[in-house]
Structures are given as C-alpha cells and as structure tokens.
C-alpha positions in Angstrom: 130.2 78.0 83.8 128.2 75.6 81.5 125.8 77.0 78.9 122.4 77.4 80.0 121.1 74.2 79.9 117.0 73.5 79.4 115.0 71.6 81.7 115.2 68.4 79.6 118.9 68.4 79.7 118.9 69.5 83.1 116.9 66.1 84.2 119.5 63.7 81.8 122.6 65.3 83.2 120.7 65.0 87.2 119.7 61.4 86.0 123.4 60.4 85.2 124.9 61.8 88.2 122.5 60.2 90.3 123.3 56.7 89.1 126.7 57.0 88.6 126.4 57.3 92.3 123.2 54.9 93.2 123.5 51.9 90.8 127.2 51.8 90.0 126.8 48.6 88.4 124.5 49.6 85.7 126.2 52.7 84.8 127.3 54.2 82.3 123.2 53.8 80.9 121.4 52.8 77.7 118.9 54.6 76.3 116.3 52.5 77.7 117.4 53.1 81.1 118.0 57.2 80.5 114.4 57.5 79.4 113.0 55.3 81.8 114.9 57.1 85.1 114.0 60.5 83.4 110.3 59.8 83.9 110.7 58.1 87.4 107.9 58.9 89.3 109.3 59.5 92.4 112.2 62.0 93.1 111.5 64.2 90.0 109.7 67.4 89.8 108.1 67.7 87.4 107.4 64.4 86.4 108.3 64.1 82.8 106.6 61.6 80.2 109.7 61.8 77.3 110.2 59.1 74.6 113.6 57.7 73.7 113.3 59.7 70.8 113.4 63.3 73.0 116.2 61.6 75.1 118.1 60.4 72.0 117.6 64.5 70.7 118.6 66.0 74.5 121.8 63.5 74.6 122.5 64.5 71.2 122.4 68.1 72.2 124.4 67.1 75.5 127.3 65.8 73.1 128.1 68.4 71.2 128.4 70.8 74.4 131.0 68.0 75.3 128.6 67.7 78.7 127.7 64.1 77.9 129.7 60.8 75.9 129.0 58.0 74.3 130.8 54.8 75.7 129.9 52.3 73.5 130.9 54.2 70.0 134.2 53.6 69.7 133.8 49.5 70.5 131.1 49.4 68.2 128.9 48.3 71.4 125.3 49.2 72.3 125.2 52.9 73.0 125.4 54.3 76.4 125.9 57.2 78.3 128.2 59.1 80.7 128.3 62.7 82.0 130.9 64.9 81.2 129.2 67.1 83.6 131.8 67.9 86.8 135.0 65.6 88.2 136.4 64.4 85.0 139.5 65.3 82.7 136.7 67.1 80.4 134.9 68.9 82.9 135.1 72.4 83.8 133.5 71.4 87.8 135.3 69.8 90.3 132.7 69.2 93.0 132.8 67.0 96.8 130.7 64.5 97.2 128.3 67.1 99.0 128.1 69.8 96.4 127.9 66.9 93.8 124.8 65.6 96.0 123.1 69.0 96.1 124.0 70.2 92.6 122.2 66.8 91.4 118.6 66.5 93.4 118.6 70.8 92.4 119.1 69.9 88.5 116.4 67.0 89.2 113.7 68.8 91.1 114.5 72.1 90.8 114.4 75.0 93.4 114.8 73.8 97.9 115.3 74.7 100.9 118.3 73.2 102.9 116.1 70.8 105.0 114.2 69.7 102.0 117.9 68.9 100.0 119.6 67.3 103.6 116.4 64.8 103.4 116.6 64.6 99.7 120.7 64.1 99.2 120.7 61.1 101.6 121.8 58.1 99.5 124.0 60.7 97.4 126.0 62.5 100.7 125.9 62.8 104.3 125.1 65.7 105.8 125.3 66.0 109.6 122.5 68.7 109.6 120.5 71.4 108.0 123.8 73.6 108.7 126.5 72.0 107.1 124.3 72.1 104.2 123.8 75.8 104.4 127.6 75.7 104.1 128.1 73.7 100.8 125.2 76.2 99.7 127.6 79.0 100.4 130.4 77.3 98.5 128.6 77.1 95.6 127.0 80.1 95.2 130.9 81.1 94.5 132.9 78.3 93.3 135.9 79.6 91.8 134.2 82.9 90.8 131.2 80.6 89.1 127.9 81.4 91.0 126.0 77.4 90.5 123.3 78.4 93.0 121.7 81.6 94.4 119.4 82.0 97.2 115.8 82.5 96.2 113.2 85.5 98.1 111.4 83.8 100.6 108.0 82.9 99.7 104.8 84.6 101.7 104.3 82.0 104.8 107.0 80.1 104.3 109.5 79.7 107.2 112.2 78.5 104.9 114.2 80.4 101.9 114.8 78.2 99.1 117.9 77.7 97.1 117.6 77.5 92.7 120.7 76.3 90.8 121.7 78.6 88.0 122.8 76.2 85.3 119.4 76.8 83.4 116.0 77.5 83.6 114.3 77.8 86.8 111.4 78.8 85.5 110.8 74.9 85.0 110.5 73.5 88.7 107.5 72.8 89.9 107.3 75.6 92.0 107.7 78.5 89.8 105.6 76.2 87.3 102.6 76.2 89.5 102.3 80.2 90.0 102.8 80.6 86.1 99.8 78.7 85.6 97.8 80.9 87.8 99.0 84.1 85.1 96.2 81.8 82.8 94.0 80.5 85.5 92.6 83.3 87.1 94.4 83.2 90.2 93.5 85.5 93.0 95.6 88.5 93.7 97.6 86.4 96.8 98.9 83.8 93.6 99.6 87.7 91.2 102.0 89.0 94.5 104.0 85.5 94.8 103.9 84.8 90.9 105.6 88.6 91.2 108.0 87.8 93.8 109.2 84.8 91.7 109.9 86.7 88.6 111.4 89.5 90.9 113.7 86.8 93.0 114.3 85.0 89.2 115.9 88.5 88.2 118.1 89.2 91.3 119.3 85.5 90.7 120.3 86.5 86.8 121.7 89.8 87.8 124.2 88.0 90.4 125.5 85.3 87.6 126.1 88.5 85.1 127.9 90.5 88.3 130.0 87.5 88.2 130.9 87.5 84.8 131.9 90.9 84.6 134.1 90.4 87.7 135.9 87.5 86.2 136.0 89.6 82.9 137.5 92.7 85.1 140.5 90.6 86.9 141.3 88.5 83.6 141.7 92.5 82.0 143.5 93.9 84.8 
C-alpha cells in the first residue's frame, strides 16, 4: 500500500493517470499542463486554484516517494512528468483498465456511488453496467491483501452507498467537505447526525485498512 497521500497529491497522481489515458500524445506533462488540468473546472471535486509553484512542491513530494518521475532530467530537456503510481516496473499496483478507471475519477473527485463512477469512468473503461462495476469495487477493496477502497455508510435519503478510496484523505471530497463546514456554520441537527455518520463511516473505513495490515503482518510471521 502507498503512503497516505494528501489531497493535493491525490489530484496530480489522478491528473497523470487520466491523461496518460485521454491525451496520449501530450503525455508524459509539463508543469504548465499539470497545474492547468489540476484546476480543470470540470471533472474535479473540489475545484482547486494551485499555482505551479504548489504543483512543483506536490511533484517534488511525489518524487521522493518514488510515486512520480521526471522524464526530461536525464536528457537535459524541459521537465515533465510521469506516474509511478500502478502498472510499471516501479510500482507496487498492477491494476485492469477498469480498476485503473475507477481508482483514477475516486483519487480525482473523491467519494461515489457505482452509477456515479460507470457515468464518470467512460472515456477511461467500459463498463457494461452499474454491476460489473460493483464487481471491480469488490476487487479492490482486497487486492492482494491491500484494501484501495472501502464502502462508505449510506447517507440519510440517499438510495445509493458510496464508495471512498483509501490511499489518503477522504476527509477532502467534496462531500465530507461540505458537512465539515456545517461543524462552523451552524448547521441544523439533520447536517450534526450526517456530519456524525461521516466521521463514524470514516473510522470503520480506517479500522478495515489496519485489520488488513495486521493480517498481512500475521501470515508473513506465521
């Protein structure tokens, strides 16, 4: 399992899988083109406003957990950037197309439920329907004894249960962002019982990474 990433480094590492995949041609990026698909208005949640300078810093960070590399350093080229991320000799992840596809729109908009990542993985993977996403959900909520993504409480009147990504903080999407707020808004006791629920369902996700761990701790022992 990766370290726990933060949301900034979460959106450059969901950036460079998405374009590796979507603009082929103008991949690996420049820094110009990081920064400028990390605060793309559409497809992101949250919309970030980051300068090259807090890119430059993230990457940075991103290199030295071996999760990102420069391809122009060693041709003495412009600089620009590659994951490291999953499905190469220096990753730890070896992920289908379809887990790639859902482990990327989670790490770029955070917490969904299956219908809203079938709509949202389309130029990424195919997915014949709402099921065989379920499915790829399954895989990776134990992939190789790593637990990427857990299933999340459903929220009061919603039909669907959504589905959070565990490689870093999920207090960041939008959706867990919003019922933080109300903790300083003054938000009715209805936003206090689903800001509760979050934190609750935040916990149970936690506690089934570290039952993991120890499991993977206990056969390596034994």
């Amino acid at each position: 399992m990766v370290n726990q990433l933060t949301p900034t480094q979460c959106r450059v590492i969901g950036v460079l899988l998405e374009k590796e995949i979507t603009t082929p041609d103008q991949y690996p990026l420049s820094l110009n083109a990081l920064t400028n698909a990390c605060n793309q208005k559409s497809n992101r949640e949250p919309v970030m406003s980051l300068s090259e300078v807090e890119v430059q810093n993230v990457v940075d960070e991103l290199i030295a957990l071996k999760l990102v590399s420069d391809e122009g350093a060693f041709a003495g080229r412009v600089a620009k950037y590659k994951h490291r991320f999953c499905n190469t000799q220096f990753g730890s992840f070896k992920l289908t197309a379809q887990q790639l596809a859902i482990v990327c729109v989670m790490l770029l908009r955070g917490a969904q439920t299956p219908g809203e990542l079938r709509t949202r993985t389309n130029r990424l993977a195919e997915f014949a329907n709402v099921n065989e996403v379920e499915e790829v959900l399954t895989q990776l909520a134990d992939l190789n004894g790593d637990v990427i993504v857990t299933k999340l409480e459903r929220e009061p009147g919603k039909r669907e249960s959504r589905y959070a990504h565990l490689l870093g903080d999920e207090t960041h999407s939008s959706g867990e962002a919003a019922v933080n707020e109300t903790r300083f808004s003054g938000g009715n006791d209805d936003d206090r019982i689903l800001q509760l629920e979050t934190e609750v369902a935040e916990l149970k996700a936690q506690l089934v990474k570290l039952t993991a761990k120890v499991d993977s701790l206990v056969s390596e022992l034994s």
